[in-house]
C-alpha positions in Angstrom: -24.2 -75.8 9.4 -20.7 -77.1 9.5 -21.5 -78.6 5.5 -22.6 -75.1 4.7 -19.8 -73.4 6.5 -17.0 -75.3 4.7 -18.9 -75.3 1.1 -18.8 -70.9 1.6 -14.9 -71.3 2.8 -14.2 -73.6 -0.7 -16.1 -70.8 -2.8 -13.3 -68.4 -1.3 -10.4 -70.5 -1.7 -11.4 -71.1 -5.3 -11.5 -67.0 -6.2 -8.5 -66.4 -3.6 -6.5 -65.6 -6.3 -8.6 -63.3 -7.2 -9.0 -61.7 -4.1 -5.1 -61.6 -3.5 -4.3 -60.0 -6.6 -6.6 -57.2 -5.8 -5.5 -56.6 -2.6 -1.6 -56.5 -3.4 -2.7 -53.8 -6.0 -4.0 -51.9 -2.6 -0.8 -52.5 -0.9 -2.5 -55.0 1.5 -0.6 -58.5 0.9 3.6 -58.8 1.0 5.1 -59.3 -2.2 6.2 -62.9 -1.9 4.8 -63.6 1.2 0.8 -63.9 0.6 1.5 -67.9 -0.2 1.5 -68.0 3.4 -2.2 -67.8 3.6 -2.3 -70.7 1.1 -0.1 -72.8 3.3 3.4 -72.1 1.6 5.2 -71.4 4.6 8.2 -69.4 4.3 10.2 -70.4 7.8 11.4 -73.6 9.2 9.5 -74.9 12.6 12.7 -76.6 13.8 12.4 -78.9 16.1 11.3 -79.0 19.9 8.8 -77.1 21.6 6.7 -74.8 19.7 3.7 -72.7 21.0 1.3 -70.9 18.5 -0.3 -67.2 19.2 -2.8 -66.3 16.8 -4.5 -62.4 16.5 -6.3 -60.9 13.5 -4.2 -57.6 13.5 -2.1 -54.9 15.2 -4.4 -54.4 18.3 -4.3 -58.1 18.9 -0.8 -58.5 18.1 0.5 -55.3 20.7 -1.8 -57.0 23.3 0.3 -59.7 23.6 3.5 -58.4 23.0 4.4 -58.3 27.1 3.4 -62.4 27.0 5.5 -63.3 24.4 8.4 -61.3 25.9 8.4 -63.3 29.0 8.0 -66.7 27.3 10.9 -65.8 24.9 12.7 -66.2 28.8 11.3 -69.6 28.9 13.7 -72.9 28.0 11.0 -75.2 28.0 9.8 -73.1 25.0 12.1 -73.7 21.7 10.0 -71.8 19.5 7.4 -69.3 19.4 5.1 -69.0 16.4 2.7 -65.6 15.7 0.2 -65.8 13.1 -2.2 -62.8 12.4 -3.8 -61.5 9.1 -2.5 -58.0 8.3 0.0 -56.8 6.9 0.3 -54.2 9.1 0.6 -56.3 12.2 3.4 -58.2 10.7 5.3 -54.8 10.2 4.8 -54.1 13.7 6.3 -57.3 14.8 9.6 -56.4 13.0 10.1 -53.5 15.5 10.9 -56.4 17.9 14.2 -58.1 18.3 12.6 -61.7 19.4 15.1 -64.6 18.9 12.5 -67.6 19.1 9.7 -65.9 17.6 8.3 -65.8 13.8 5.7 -64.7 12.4 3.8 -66.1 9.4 0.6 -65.0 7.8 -3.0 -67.3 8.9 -4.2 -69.6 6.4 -7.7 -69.1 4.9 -9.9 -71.2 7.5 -10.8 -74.6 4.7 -10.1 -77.8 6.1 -7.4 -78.3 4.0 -5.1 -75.3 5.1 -5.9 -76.3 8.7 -4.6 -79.9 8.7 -1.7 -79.1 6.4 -0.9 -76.3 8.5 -1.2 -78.2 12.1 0.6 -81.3 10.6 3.7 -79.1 9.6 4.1 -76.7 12.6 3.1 -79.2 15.5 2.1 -76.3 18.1 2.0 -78.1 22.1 -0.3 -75.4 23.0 -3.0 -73.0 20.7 -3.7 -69.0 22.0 -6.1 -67.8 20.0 -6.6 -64.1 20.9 -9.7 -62.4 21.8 -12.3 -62.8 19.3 -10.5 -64.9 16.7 -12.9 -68.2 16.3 -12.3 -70.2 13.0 -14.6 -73.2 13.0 -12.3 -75.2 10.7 -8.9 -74.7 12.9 -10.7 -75.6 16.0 -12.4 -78.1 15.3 -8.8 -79.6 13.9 -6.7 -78.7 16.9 -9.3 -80.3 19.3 -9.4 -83.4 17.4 -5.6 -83.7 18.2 -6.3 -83.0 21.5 -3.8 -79.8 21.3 -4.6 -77.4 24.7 -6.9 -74.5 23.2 -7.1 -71.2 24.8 -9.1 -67.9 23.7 -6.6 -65.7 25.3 -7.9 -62.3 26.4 -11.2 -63.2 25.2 -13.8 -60.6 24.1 -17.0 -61.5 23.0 -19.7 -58.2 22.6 -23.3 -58.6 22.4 -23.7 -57.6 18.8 -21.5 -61.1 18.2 -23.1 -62.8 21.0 -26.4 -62.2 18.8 -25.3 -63.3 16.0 -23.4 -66.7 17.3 -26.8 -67.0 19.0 -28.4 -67.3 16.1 -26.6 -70.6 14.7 -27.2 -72.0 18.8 -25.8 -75.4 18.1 -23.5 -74.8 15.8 -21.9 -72.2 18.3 -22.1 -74.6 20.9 -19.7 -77.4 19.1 -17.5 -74.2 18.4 -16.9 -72.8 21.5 -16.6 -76.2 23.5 -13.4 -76.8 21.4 -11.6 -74.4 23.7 -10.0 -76.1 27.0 -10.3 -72.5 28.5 -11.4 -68.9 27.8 -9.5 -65.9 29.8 -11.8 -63.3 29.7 -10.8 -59.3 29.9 -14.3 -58.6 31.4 -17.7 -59.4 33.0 -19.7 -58.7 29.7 -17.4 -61.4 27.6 -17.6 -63.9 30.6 -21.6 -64.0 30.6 -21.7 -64.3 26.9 -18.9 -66.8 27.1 -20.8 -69.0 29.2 -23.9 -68.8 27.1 -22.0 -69.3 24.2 -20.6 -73.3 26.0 -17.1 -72.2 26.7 -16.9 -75.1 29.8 -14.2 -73.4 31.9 -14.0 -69.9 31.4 -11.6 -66.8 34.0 -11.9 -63.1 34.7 -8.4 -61.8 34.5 -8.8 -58.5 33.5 -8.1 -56.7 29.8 -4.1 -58.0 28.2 -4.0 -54.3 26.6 -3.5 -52.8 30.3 0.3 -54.6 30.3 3.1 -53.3 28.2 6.4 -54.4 27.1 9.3 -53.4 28.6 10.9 -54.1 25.2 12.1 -50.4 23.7 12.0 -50.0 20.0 13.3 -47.3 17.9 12.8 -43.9 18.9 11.3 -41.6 16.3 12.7 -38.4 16.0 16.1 -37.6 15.5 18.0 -33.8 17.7 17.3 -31.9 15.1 13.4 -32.9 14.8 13.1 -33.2 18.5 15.0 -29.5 17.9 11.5 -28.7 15.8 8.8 -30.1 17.4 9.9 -27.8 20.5 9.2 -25.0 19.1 5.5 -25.8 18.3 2.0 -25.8 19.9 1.6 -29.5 19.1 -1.5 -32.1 18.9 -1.9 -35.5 17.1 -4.8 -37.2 15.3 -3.7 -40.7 15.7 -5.4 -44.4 14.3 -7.2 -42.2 11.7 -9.4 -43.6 9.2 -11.4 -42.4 5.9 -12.0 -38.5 6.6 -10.5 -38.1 10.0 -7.6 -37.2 8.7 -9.5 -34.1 6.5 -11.6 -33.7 9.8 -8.0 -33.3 11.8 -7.0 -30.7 9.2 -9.9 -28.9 9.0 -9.4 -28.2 13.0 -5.7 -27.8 12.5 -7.0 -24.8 10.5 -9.5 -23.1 12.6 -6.7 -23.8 15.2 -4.1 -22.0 13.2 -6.0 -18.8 14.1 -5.6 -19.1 17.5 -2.0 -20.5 17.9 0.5 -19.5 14.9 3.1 -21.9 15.7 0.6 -25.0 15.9 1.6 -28.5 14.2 -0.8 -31.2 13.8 0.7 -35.1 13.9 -1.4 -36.9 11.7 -0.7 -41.0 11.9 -3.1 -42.9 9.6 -4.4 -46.7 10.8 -3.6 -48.0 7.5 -0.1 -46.1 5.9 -1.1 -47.7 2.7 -3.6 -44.6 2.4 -0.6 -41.8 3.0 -0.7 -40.8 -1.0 -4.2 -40.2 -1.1 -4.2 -38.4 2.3 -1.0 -36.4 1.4 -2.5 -35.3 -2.3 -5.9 -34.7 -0.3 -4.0 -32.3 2.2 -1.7 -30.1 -0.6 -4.9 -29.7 -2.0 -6.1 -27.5 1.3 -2.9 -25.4 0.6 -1.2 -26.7 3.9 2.7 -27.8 3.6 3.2 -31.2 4.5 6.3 -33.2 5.5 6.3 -36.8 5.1 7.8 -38.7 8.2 9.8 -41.0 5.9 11.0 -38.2 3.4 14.9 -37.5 3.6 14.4 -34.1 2.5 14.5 -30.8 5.5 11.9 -30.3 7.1 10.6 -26.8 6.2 10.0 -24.3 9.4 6.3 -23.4 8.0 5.6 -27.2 7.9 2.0 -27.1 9.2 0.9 -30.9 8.8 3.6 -33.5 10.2 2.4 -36.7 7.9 3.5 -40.2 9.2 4.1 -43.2 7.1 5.8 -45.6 8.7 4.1 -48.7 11.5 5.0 -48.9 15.3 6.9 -45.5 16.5 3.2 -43.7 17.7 4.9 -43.8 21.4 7.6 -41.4 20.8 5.0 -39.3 18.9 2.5 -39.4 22.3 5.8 -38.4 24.3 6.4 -35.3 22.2 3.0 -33.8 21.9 0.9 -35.1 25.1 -3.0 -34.5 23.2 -4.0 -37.3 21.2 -7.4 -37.1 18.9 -8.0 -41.4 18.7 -9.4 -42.2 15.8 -12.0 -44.9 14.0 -14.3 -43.0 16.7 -15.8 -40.1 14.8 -17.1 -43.1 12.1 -18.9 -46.2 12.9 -15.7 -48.3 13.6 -15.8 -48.6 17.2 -12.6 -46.6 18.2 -9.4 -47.6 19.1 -7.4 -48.9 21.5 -6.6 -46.0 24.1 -4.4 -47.0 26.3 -1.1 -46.4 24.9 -1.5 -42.6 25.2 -3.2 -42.7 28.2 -0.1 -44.9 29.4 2.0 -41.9 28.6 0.1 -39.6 30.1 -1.5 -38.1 27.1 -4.8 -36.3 26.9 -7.2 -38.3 24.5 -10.3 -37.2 22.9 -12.5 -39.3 20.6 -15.6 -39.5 18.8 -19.1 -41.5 19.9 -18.2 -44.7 17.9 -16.0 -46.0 20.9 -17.9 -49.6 21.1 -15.0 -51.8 21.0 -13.8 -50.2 24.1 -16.5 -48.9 26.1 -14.8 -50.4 29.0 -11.9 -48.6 28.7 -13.2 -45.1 27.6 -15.1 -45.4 31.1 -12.7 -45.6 33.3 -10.2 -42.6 31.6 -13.4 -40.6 31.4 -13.9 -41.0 35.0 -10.3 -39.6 35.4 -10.7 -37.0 32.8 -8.4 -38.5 30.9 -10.5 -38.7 27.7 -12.9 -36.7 26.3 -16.2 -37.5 24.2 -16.3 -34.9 21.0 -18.9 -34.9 19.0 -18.4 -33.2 16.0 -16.1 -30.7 14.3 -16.6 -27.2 16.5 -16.2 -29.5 19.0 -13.3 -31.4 18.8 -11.7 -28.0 17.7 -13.3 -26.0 21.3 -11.9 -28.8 23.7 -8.1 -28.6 21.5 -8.4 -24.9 22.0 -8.6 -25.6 25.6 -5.9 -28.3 26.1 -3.7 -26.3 24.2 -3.4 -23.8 26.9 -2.8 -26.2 29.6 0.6 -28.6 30.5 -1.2 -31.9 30.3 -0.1 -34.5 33.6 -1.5 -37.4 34.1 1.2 -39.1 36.4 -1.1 -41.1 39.2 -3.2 -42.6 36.2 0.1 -43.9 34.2 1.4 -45.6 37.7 -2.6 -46.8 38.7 -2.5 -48.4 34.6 1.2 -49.6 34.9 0.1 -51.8 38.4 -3.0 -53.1 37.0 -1.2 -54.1 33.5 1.2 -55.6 35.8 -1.1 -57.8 37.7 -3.4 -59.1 34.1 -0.3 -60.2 32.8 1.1 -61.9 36.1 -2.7 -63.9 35.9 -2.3 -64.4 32.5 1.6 -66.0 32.3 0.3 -68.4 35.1 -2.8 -69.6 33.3 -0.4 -69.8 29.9 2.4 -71.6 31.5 0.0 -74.2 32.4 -0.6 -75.5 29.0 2.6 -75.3 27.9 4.3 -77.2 30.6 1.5 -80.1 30.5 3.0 -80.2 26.4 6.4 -80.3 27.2 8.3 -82.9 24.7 
């Protein structure tokens, strides 16, 4: 399986080029940076201590954002090095001042790239974060007996089933990892089925947040704007949430004159077609990033830039989630709920079923299921002052007490590799 494995990963370094061109035509690769995931690397490792964190995208990447704030504290720590595979998630990461981090792009998983890559960077300790398992890259930093950990792992049954189907091939996979730290029960059974040897409960990463402030979003005079509006957002949308947002935004309209709708795409490299898409409706628009006035009749507040959603949940207090009304699995909700914002989503909320339970059970979310629906329950809120400030302090002391866990397991690893 291994053979195979690594034959499929050569076919895909061979049409790479082909694969990157397109994607920088979709504004989904840097400019000069895509080398990276060939093993150009664009930043110095220094010498000293380094520890490698490693997340496929922005979810991953946010999750651990509290971690890597505390081990920027730590002198036994010289550098700290992020790799994910977005380019999204690297945008985020320059919202953050960090003086020992970097961030480079992952290398496509063939043996190669992984030996090249562990040779020049050296990490003392590997966090790969929640799902993230490359056969290739494991199997490397276990031969060099580097300390592997699946940080806030999360392992659904829909993967289980399919690792489950390669057994042994799983098996040599998973054992590569000195330790798994599970965010719940589900990910611990499959964990240990899977033949993770050590595996520890310690609750979800996404619970914690920085106390790291970026950039606040709106300026008096938009502040100045937004206050005079009935306001809601459609956050994390994907392919036809947005239209879905401004279809309600107009059956709303009828109702409340002076409403705005928010609308924050997942992917901003998708603003054109949604901005074109919404003009087309006859709805005036105002790019978030556009230097011109903003127009008092502007009905559809479009945003096109990564990593200010937070002052955007502080203004407006109802937040539509979305990658939940399509078979995505949702997003992550806890940000808004963190702020005490009212969230409703769709059905497709798979990848945090978990999570969706516990703010439904503090009516703090709400399941919509279609259209009239999501445009009743926003017809509802709307009349209401939305307060939700025992959950934010009950979310705030749990986050607290993952990350506490977490650190302690972390720093255990890292001081067993220090040079």
């Amino acid at each position: 399986m291994l053979f195979l494995y690594r034959f499929l990963i050569n076919i895909i370094i061979i049409i790479s080029p082909l694969i990157i061109i397109f994607r920088l035509i979709k504004k989904k690769e840097h400019l000069t940076r895509f080398k990276e995931k060939l093993c150009f690397f664009t930043k110095k490792r220094g010498s000293g201590n380094l520890v490698w964190f490693h997340g496929s995208s922005v979810g991953e990447i946010i999750s651990i954002i509290p971690v890597i704030e505390n081990l920027e504290k730590d002198k036994s720590i010289n550098k700290i090095l992020i790799t994910s595979s977005t380019l999204s998630s690297s945008n985020i990461l320059k919202k953050f001042r960090f003086k020992k981090t970097i961030h480079q792009f992952f290398p496509i998983d063939g043996n190669y790239f992984c030996k090249k890559f562990l040779n020049y960077w050296k990490p003392k300790a590997v966090f790969f974060v929640e799902s993230e398992i490359w056969p290739n890259f494991l199997i490397n930093i276990r031969k060099k007996n580097i300390p592997l950990i699946l940080l806030n792992a999360r392992i659904t049954k829909r993967s289980y089933r399919k690792w489950k189907k390669i057994s042994k091939f799983s098996k040599m996979i998973f054992e590569c990892f000195n330790v798994a730290l599970a965010q719940n029960n589900e990910t611990k059974k499959y964990l240990n089925l899977l033949g993770v040897k050590k595996i520890k409960l310690l609750g979800n990463l996404k619970f914690s947040e920085t106390k790291i402030k970026i950039k606040k979003t709106s300026n008096k005079n938009l502040r100045h704007f937004f206050s005079s509006k009935k306001i809601w957002c459609a956050s994390s949308t994907h392919y036809n949430e947005e239209l879905l947002s401004v279809y309600a935004h107009k059956k709303l309209k009828k109702k409340f004159r002076n409403l705005l709708t928010i609308i924050i795409p997942r992917h901003i490299n998708r603003v054109e077609t949604i901005y074109k898409d919404i003009e087309n409706l006859g709805l005036v628009t105002h790019l978030h990033s556009s230097k011109n006035k903003i127009k008092k009749n502007t009905e559809i507040y479009l945003v096109d830039t990564y990593g200010e959603t937070e002052a955007f949940f502080k203004l407006c207090k109802i937040v539509f989630l979305g990658g939940s009304m399509i078979k995505h699995g949702g997003q992550n909700p806890l940000e808004p709920a963190r702020l005490g914002c009212k969230i409703l989503h769709g059905s497709h909320i798979y990848n945090f079923n978990e999570i969706y339970s516990l703010l439904d059970k503090n009516k703090i979310s709400i399941k919509v299921n279609n259209l009239a629906h999501l445009v009743s329950q926003l017809r509802i809120i709307l009349k209401k002052n939305v307060s939700s400030e025992e959950l934010i302090y009950n979310l705030k002391k749990l986050g607290n007490v993952i990350l506490h866990s977490s650190l302690i397991e972390i720093k255990k690893f890292i001081k067993q590799r220090e040079i």
